[in-house]
C-alpha positions as CSV (number, residue, x, y, z in Angstrom):
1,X,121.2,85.7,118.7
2,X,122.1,87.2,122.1
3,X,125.1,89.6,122.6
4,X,126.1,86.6,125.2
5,X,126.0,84.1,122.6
6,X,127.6,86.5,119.9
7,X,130.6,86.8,121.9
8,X,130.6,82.8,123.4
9,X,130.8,82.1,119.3
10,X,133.8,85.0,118.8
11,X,135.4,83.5,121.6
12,X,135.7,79.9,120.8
13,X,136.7,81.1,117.1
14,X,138.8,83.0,119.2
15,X,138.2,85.9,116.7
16,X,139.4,89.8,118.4
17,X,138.5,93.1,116.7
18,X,141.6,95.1,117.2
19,X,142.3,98.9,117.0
20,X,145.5,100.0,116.2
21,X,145.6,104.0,116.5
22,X,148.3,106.7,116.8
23,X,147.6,110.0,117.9
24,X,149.5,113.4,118.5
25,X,150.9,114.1,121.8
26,X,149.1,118.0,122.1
27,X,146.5,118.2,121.9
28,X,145.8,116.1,125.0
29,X,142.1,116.0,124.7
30,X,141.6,113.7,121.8
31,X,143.9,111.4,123.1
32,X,142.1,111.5,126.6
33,X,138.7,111.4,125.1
34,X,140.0,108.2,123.0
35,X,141.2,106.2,125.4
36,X,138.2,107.0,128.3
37,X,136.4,106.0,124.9
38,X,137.9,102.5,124.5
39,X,138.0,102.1,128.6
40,X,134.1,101.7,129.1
41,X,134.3,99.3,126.0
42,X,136.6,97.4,128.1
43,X,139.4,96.9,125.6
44,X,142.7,94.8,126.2
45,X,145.6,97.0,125.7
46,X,147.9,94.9,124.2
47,X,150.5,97.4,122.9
48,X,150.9,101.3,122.8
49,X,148.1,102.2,120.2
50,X,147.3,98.8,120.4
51,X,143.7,97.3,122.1
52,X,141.2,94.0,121.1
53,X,138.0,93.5,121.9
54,X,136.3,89.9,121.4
55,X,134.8,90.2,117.9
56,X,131.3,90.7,117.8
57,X,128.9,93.1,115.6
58,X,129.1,95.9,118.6
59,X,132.1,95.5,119.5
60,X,133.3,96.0,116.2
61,X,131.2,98.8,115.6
62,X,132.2,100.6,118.6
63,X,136.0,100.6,117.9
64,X,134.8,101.6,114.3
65,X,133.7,104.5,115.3
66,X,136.7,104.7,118.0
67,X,138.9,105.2,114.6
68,X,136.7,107.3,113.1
69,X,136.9,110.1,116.3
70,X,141.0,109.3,116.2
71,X,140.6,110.1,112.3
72,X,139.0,112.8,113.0
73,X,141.2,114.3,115.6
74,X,144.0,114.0,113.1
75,X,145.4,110.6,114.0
76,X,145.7,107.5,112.4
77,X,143.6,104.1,113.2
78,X,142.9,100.8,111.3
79,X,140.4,98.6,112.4
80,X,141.7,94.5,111.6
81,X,140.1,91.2,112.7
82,X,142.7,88.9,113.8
83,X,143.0,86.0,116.2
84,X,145.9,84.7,118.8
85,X,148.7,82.2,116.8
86,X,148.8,80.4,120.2
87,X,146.0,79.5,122.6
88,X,147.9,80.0,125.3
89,X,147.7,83.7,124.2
90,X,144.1,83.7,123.7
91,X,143.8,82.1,127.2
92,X,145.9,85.3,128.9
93,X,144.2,87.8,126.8
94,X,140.9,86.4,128.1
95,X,141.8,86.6,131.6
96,X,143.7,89.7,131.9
97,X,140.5,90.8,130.5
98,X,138.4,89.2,132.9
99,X,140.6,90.0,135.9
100,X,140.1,93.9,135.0
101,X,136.5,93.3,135.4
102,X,136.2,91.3,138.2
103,X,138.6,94.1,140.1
104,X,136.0,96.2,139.3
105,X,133.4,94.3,140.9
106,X,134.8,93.4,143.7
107,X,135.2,96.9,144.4
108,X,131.7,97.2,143.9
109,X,131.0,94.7,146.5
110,X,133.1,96.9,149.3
111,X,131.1,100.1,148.3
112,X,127.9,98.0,148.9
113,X,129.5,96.7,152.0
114,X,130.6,100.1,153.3
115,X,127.1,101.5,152.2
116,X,125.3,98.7,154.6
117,X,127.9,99.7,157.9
118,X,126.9,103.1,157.6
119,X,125.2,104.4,160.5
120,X,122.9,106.2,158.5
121,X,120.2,103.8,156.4
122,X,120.9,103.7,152.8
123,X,119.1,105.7,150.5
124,X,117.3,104.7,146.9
125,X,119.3,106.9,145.1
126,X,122.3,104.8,146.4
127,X,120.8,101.8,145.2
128,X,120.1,103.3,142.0
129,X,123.3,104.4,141.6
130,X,125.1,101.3,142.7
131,X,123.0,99.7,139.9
132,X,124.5,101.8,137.5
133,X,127.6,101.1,138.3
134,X,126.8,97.2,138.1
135,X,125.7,98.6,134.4
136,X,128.8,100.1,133.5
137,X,130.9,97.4,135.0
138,X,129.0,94.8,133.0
139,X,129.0,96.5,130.1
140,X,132.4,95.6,129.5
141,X,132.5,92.5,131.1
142,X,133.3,90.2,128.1
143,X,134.3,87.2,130.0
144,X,132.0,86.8,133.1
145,X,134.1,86.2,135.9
146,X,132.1,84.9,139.5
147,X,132.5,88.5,140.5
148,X,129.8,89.4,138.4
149,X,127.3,87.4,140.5
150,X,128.5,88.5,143.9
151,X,128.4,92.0,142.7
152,X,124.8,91.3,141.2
153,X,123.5,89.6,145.1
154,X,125.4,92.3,147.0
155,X,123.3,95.3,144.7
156,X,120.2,93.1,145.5
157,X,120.6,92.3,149.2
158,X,121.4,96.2,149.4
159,X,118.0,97.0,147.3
160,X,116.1,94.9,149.4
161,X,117.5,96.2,152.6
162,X,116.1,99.8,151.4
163,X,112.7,98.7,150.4
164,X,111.9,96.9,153.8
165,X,113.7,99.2,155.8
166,X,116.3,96.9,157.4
């Protein structure tokens, strides 16, 4: 089954894998390192020490061994599978979700924009890594906003644009 469909399936159980982690204050770097961690997975912080992910077999894993860095940094961290009482709550935790993400790609459409305007033609390298970024972005995009698409056209149009010299 695709990671898609995995997390379609989570969703409409409306099934979250949460993380709920503490961690000393100094050190800083464990804390840090945590949290830019859980950041690229894209997690929901829904409390101090608090995050959810839609449950599905990576995402799980991922904050699994998210508590197992905290663990080993001295903290504490409990991995629990839980689900919203109310599905009104489900329904904001899916779009504050998705609103992060699609923030992220509409910025990604201005740096493709502001990448076209320049006086100087783009580069490949730019392309490539404005495709990255796409990557990174859509790597924690959990809920597919319509950003994702006008971010995907706007990295395309660009890529094109270098190719035929335009």
């Amino acid at each position: 089954m695709s990671r898609l469909s995995n997390e379609t399936e989570a969703t409409r159980r409306g099934q979250w894998v949460l993380l709920a982690y503490r961690l000393p204050r100094e050190p800083s770097t464990p804390r840090i390192t945590a949290w830019r961690k859980m950041k690229r997975l894209g997690v929901a912080k829904l409390l101090d020490g608090l995050v959810a992910l839609p449950l599905d077999a990576r995402n799980r894993e991922q904050l699994e061994w998210v508590a197992q860095d905290i663990l080993d940094a001295g903290g504490t961290a409990t991995v629990w599978i839980g689900r919203p009482a109310l599905a009104s709550d489900q329904r904001s935790l899916e779009e504050q979700m998705r609103d992060a993400v699609a923030q992220e790609y509409r910025a990604l459409v201005e740096t493709v924009r502001s990448a076209k305007n320049e006086r100087v033609q783009p580069q490949s390298r730019t392309v490539a890594r404005l495709r990255r970024e796409f990557h990174r972005i859509s790597q924690r995009d959990h809920f597919r906003p319509p950003e994702r698409d006008q971010a995907a056209r706007a990295v395309d149009e660009l890529a094109t644009s270098v190719e035929v010299g335009v």
